[in-house]
PDB file of N, CA, C and O in Angstrom:
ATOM      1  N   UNK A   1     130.157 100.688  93.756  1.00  0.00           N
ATOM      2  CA  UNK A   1     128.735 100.608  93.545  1.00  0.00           C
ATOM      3  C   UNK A   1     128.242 101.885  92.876  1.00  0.00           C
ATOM      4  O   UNK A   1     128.526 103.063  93.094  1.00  0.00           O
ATOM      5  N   UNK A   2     127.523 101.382  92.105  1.00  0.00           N
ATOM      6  CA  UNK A   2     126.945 102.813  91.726  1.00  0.00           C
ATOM      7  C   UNK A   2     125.078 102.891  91.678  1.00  0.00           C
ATOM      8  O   UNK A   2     124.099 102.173  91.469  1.00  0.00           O
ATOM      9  N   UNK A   3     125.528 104.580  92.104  1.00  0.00           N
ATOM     10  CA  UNK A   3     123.734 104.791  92.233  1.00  0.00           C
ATOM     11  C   UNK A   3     122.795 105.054  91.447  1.00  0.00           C
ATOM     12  O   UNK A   3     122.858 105.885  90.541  1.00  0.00           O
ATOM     13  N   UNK A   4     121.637 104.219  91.788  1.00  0.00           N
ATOM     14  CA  UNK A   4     120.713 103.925  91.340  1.00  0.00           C
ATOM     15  C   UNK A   4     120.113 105.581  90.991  1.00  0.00           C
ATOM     16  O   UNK A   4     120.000 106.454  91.852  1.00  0.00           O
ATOM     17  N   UNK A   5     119.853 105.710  89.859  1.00  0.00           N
ATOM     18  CA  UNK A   5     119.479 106.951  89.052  1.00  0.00           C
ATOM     19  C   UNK A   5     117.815 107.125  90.141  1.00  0.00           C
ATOM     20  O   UNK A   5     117.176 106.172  90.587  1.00  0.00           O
ATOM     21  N   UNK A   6     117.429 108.813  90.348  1.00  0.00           N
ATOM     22  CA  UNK A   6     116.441 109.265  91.268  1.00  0.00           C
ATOM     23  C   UNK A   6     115.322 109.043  90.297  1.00  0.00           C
ATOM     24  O   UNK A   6     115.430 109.595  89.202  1.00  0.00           O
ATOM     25  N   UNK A   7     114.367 108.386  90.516  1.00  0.00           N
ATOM     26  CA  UNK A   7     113.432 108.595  89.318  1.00  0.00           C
ATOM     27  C   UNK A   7     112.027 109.572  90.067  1.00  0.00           C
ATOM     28  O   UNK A   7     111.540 109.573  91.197  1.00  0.00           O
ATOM     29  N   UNK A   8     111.749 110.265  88.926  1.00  0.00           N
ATOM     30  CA  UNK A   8     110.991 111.082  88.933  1.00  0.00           C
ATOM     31  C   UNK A   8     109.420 110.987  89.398  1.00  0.00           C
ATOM     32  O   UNK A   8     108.997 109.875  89.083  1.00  0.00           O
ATOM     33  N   UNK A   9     108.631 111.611  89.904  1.00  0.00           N
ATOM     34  CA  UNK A   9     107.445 110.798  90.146  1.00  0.00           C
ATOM     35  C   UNK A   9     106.470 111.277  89.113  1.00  0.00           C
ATOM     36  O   UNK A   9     106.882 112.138  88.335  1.00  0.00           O
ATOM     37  N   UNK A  10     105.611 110.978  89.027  1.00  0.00           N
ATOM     38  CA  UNK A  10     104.229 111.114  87.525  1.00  0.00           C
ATOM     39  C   UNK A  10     103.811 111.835  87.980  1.00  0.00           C
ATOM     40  O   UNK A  10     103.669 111.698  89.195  1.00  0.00           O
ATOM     41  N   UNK A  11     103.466 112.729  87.520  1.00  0.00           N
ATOM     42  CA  UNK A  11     102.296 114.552  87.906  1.00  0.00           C
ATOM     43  C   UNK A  11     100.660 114.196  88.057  1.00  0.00           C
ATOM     44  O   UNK A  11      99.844 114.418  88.952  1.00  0.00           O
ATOM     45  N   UNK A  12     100.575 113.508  86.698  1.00  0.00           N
ATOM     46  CA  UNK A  12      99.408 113.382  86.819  1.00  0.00           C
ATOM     47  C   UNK A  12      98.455 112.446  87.677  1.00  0.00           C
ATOM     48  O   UNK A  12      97.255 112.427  87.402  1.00  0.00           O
ATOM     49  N   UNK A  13      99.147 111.385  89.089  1.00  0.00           N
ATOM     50  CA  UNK A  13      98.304 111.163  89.812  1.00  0.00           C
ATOM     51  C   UNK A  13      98.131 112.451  91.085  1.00  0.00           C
ATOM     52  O   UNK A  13      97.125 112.523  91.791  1.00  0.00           O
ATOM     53  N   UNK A  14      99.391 113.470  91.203  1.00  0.00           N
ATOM     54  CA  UNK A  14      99.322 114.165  92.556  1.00  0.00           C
ATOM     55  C   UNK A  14      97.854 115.173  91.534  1.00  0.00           C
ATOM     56  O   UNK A  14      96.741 115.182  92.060  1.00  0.00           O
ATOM     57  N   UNK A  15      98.025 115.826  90.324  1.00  0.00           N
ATOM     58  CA  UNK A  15      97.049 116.647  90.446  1.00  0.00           C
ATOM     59  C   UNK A  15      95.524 115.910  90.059  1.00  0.00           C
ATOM     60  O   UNK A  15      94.602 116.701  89.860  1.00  0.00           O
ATOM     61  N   UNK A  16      95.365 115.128  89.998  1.00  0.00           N
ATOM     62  CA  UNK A  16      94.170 114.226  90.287  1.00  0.00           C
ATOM     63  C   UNK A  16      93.544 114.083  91.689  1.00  0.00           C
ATOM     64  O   UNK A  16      92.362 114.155  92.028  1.00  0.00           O
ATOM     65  N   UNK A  17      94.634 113.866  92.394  1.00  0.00           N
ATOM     66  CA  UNK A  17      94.460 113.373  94.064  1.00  0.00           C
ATOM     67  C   UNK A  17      94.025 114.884  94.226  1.00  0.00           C
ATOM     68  O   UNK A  17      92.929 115.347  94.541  1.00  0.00           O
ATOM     69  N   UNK A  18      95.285 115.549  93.897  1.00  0.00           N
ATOM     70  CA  UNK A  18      94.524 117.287  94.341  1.00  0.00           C
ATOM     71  C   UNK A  18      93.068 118.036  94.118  1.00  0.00           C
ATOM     72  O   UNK A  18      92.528 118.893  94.817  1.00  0.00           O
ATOM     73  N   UNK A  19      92.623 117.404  92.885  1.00  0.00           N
ATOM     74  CA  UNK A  19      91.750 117.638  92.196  1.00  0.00           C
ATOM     75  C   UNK A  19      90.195 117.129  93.045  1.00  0.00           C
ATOM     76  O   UNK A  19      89.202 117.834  93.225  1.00  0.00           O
ATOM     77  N   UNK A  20      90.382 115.848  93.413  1.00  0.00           N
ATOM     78  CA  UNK A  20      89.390 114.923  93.544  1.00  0.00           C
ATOM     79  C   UNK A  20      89.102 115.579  95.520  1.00  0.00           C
ATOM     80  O   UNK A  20      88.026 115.613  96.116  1.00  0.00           O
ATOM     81  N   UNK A  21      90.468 115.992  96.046  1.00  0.00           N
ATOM     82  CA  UNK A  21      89.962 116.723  97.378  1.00  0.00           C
ATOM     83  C   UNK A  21      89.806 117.823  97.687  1.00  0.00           C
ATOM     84  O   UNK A  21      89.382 118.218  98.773  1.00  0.00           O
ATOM     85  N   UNK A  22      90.269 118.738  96.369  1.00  0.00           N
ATOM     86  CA  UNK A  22      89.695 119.864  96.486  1.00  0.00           C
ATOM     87  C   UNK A  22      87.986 120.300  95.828  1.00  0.00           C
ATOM     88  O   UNK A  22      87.443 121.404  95.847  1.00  0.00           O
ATOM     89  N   UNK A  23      87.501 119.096  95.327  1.00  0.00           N
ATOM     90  CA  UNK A  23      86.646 119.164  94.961  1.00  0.00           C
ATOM     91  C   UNK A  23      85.325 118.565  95.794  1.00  0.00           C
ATOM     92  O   UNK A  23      84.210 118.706  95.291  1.00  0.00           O
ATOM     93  N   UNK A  24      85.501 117.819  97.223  1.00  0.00           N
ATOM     94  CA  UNK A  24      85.126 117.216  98.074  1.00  0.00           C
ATOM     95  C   UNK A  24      85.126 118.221  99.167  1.00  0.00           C
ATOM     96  O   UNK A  24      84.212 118.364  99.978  1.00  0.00           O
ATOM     97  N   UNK A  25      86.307 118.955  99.118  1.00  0.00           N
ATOM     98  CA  UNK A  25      86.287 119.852 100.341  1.00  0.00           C
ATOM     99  C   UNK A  25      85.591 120.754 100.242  1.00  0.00           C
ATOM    100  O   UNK A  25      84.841 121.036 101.177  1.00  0.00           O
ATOM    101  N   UNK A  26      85.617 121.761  98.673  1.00  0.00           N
ATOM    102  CA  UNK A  26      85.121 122.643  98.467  1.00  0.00           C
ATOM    103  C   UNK A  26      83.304 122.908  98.605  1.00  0.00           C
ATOM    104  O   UNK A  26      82.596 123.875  98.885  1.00  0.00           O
ATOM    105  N   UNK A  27      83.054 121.397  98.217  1.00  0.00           N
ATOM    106  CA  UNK A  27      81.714 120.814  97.552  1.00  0.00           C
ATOM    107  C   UNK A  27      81.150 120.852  99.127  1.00  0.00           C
ATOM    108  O   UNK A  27      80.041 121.357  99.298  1.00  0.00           O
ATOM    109  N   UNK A  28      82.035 120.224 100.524  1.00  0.00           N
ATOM    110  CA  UNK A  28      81.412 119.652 101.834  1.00  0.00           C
ATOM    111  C   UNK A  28      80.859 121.072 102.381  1.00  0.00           C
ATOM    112  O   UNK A  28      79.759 121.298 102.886  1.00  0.00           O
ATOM    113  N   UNK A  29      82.153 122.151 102.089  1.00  0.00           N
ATOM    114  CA  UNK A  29      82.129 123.419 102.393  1.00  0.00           C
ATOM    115  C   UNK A  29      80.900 124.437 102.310  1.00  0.00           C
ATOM    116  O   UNK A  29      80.402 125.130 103.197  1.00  0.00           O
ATOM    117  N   UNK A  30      80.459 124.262 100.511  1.00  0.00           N
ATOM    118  CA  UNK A  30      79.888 124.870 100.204  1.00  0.00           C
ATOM    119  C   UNK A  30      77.863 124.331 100.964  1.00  0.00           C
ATOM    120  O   UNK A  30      76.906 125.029 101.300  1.00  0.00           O
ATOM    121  N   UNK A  31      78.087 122.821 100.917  1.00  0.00           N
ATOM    122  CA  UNK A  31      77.103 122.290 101.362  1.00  0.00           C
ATOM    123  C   UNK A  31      76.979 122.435 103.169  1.00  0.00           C
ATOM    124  O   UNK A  31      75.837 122.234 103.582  1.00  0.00           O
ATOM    125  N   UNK A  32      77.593 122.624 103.796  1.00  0.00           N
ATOM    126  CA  UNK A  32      77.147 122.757 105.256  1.00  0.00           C
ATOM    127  C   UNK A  32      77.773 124.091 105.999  1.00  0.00           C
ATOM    128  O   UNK A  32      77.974 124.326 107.191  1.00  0.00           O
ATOM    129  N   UNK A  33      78.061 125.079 104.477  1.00  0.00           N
ATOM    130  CA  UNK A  33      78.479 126.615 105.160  1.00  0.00           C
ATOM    131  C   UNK A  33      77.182 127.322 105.579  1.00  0.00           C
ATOM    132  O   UNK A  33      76.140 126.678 105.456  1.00  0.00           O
ATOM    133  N   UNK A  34      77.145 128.191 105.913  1.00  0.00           N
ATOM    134  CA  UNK A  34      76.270 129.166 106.387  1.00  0.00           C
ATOM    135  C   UNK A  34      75.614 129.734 105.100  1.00  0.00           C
ATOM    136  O   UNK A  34      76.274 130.035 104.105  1.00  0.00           O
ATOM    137  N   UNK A  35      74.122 129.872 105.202  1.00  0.00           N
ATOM    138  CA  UNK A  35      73.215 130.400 103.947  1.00  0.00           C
ATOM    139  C   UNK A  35      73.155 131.756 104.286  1.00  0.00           C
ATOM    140  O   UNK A  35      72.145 131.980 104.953  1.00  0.00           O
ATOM    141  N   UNK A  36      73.914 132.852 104.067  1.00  0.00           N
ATOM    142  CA  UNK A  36      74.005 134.117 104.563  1.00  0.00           C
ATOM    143  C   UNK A  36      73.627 135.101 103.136  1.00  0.00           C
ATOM    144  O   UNK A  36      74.172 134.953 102.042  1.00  0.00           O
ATOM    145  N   UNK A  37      72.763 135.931 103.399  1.00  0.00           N
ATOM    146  CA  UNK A  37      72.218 136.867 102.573  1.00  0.00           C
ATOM    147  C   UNK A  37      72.341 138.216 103.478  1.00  0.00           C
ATOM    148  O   UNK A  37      71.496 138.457 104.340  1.00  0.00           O
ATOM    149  N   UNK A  38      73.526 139.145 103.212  1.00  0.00           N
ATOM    150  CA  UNK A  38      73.881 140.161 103.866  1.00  0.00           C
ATOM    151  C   UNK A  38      73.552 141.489 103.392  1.00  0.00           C
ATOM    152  O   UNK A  38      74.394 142.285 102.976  1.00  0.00           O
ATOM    153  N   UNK A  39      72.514 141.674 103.452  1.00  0.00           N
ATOM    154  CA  UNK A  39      72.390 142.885 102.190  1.00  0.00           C
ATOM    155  C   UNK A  39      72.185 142.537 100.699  1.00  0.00           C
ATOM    156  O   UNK A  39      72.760 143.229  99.859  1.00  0.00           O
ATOM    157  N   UNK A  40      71.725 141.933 100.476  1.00  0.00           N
ATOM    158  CA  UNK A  40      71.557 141.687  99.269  1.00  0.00           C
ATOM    159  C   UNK A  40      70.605 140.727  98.591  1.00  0.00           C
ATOM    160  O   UNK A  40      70.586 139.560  98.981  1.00  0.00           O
ATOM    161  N   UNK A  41      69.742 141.156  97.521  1.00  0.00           N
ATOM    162  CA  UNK A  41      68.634 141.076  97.308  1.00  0.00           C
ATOM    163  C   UNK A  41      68.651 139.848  96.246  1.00  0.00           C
ATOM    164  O   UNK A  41      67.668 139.411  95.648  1.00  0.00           O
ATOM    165  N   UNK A  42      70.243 139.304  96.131  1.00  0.00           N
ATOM    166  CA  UNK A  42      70.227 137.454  95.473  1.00  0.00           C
ATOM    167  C   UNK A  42      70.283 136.724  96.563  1.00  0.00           C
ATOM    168  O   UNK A  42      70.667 136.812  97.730  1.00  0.00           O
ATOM    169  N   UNK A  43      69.461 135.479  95.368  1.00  0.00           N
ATOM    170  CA  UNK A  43      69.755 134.494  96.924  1.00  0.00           C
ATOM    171  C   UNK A  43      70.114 132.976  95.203  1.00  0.00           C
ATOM    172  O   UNK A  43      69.617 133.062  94.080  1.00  0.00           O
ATOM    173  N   UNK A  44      70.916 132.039  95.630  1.00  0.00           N
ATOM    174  CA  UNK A  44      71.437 131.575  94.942  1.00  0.00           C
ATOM    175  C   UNK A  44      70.787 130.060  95.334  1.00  0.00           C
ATOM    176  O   UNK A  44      70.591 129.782  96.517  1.00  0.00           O
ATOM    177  N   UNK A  45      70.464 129.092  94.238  1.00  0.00           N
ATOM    178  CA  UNK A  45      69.907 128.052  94.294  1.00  0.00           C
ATOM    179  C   UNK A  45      70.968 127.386  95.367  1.00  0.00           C
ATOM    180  O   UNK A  45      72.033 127.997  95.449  1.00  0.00           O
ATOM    181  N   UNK A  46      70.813 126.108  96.280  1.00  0.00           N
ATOM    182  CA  UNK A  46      71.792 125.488  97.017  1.00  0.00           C
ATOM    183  C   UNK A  46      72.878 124.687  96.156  1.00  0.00           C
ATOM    184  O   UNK A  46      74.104 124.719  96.262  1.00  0.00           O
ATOM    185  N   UNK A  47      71.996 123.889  95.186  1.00  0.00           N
ATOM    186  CA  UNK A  47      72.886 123.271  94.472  1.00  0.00           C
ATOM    187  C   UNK A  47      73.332 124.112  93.653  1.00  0.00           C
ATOM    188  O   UNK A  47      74.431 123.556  93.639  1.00  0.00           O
ATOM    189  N   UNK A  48      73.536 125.320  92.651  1.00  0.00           N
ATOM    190  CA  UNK A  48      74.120 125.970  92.093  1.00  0.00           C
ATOM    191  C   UNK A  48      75.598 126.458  92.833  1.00  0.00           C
ATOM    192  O   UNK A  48      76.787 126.418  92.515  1.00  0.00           O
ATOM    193  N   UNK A  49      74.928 126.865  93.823  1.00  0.00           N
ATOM    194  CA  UNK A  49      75.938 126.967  94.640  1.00  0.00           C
ATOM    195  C   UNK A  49      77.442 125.682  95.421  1.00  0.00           C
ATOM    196  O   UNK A  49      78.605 125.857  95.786  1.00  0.00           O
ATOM    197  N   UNK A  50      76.610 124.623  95.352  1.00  0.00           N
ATOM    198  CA  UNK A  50      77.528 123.232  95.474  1.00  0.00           C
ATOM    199  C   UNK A  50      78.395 123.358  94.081  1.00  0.00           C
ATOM    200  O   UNK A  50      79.625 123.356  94.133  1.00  0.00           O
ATOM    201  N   UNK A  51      77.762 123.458  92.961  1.00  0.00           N
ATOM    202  CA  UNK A  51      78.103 123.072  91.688  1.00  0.00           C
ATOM    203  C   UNK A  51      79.433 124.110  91.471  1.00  0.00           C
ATOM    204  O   UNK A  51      80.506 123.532  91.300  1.00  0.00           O
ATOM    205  N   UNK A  52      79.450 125.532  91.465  1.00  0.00           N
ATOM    206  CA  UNK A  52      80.570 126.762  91.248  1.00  0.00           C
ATOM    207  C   UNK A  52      81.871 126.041  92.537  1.00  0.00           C
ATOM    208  O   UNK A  52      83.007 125.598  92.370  1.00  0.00           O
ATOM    209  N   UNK A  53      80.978 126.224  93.824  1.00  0.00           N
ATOM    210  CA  UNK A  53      82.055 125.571  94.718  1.00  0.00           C
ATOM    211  C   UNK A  53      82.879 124.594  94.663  1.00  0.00           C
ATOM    212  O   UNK A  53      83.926 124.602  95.310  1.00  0.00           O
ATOM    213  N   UNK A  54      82.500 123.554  93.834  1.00  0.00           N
ATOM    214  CA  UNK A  54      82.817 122.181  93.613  1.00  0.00           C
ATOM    215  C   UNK A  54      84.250 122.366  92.261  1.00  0.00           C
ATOM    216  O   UNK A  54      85.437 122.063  92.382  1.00  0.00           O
ATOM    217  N   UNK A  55      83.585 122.915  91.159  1.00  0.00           N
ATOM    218  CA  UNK A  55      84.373 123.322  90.420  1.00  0.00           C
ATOM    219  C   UNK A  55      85.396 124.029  90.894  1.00  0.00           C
ATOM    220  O   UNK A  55      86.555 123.710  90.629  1.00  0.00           O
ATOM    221  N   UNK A  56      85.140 124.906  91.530  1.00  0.00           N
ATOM    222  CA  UNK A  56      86.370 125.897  91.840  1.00  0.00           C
ATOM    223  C   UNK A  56      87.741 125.406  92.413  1.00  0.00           C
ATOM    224  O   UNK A  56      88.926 125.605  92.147  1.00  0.00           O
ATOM    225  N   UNK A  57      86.716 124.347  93.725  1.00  0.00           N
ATOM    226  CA  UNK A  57      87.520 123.665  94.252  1.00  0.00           C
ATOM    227  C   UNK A  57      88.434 122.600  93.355  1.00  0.00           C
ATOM    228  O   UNK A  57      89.647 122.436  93.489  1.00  0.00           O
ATOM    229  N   UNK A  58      87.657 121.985  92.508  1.00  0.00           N
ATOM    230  CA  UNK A  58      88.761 120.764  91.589  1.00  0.00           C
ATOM    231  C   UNK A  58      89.601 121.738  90.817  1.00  0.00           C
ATOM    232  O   UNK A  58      90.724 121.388  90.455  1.00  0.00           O
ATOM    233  N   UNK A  59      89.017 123.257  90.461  1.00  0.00           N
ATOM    234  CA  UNK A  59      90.910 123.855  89.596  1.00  0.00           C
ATOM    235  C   UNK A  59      91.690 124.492  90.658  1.00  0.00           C
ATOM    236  O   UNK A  59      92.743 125.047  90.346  1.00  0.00           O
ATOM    237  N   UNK A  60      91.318 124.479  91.816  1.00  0.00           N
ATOM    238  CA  UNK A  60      92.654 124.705  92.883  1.00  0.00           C
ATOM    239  C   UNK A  60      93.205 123.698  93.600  1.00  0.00           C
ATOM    240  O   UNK A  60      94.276 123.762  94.203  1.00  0.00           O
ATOM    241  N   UNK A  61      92.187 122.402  93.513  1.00  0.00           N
ATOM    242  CA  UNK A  61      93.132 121.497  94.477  1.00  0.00           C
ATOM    243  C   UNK A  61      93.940 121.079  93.146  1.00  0.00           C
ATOM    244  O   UNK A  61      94.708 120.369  93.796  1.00  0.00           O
ATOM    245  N   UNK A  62      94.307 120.958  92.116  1.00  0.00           N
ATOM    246  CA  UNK A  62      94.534 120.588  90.594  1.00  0.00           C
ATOM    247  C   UNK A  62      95.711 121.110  90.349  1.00  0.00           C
ATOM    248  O   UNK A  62      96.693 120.555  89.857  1.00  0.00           O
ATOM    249  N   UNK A  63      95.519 122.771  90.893  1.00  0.00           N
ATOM    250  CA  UNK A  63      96.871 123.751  90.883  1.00  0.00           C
ATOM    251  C   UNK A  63      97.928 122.909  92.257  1.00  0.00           C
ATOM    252  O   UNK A  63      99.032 122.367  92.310  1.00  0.00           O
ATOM    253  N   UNK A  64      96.984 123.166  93.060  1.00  0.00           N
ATOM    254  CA  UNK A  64      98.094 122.392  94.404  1.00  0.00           C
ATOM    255  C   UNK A  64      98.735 121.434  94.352  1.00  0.00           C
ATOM    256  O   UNK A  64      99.866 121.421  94.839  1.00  0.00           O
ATOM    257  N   UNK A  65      98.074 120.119  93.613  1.00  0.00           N
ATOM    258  CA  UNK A  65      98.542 118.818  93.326  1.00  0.00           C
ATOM    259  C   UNK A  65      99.478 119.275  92.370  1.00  0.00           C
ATOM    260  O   UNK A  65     100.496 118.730  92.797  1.00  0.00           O
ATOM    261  N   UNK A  66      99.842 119.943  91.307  1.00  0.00           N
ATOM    262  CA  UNK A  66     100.839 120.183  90.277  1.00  0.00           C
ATOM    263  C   UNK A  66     102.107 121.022  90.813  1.00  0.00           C
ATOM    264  O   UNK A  66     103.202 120.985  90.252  1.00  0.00           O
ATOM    265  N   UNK A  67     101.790 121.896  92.137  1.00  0.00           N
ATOM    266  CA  UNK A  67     102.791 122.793  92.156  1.00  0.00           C
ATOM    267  C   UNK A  67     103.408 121.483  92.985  1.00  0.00           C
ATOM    268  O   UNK A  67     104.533 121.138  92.622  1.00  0.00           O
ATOM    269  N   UNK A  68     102.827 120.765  93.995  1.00  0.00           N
ATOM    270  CA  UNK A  68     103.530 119.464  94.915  1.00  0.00           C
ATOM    271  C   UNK A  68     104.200 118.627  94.047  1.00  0.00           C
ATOM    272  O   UNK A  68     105.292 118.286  94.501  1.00  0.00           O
ATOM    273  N   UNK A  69     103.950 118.196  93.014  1.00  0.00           N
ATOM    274  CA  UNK A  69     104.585 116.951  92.203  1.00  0.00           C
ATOM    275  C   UNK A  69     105.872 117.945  91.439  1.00  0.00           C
ATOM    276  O   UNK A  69     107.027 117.537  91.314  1.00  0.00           O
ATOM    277  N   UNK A  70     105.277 119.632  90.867  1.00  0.00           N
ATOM    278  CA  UNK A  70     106.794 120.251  90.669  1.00  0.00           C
ATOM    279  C   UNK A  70     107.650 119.654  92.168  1.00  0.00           C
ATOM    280  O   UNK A  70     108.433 118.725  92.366  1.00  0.00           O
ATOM    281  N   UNK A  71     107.103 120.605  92.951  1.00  0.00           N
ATOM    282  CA  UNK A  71     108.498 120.144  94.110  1.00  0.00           C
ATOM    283  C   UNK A  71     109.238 119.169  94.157  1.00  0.00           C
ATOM    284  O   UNK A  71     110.456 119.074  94.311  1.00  0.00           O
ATOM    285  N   UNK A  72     108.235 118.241  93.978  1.00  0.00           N
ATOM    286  CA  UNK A  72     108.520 117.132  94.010  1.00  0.00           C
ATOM    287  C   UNK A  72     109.840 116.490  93.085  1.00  0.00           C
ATOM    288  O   UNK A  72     110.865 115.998  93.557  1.00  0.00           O
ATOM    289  N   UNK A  73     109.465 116.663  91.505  1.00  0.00           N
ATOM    290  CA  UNK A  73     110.392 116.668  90.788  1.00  0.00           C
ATOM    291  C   UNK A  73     111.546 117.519  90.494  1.00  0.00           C
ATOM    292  O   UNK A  73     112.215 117.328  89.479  1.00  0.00           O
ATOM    293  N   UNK A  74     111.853 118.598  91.463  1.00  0.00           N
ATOM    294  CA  UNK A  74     112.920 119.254  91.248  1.00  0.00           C
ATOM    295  C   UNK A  74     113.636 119.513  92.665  1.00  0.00           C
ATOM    296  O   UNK A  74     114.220 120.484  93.147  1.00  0.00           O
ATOM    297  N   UNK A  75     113.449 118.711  92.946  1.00  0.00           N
ATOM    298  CA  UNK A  75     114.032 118.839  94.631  1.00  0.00           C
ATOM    299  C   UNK A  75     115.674 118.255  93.974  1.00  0.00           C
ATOM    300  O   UNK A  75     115.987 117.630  92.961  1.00  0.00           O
ATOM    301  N   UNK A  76     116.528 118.885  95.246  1.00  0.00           N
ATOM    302  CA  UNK A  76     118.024 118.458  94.999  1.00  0.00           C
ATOM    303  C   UNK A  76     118.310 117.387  96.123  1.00  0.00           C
ATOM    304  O   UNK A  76     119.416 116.852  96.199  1.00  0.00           O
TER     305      UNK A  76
END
């Protein structure tokens, strides 16, 4: 018998998935964190603040989902 060749998995749904919950988490985060002004004489719109958070979050969950699907594809 011979074995069935390992097939590889597609990148681009893990950094999507990564993308879409780091951008939910970041976004939930930024929306029900603490409004803390510590010294300092900015104070930042709420949604501006959702909006940077949100982003930030979809290019790191994006990085995470890509470094997982590497693993993924180079595992022995």
């Amino acid at each position: 018998m011979s074995k069935r060749p390992r097939s590889n998995p597609k990148p681009i749904p893990f950094v999507v998935t990564g993308a879409v919950i780091g951008f939910v988490v970041f976004g939930v985060v930024s929306w029900l964190g603490p409004n803390r002004n510590e010294g300092f004489d900015i104070t930042y719109d709420p949604g501006a603040a959702l909006g940077y958070m949100s982003v930030l979050g979809l290019f790191l969950g994006a990085l995470v989902g890509a470094a997982v699907a590497a693993l993924f594809t180079y595992r022995r």
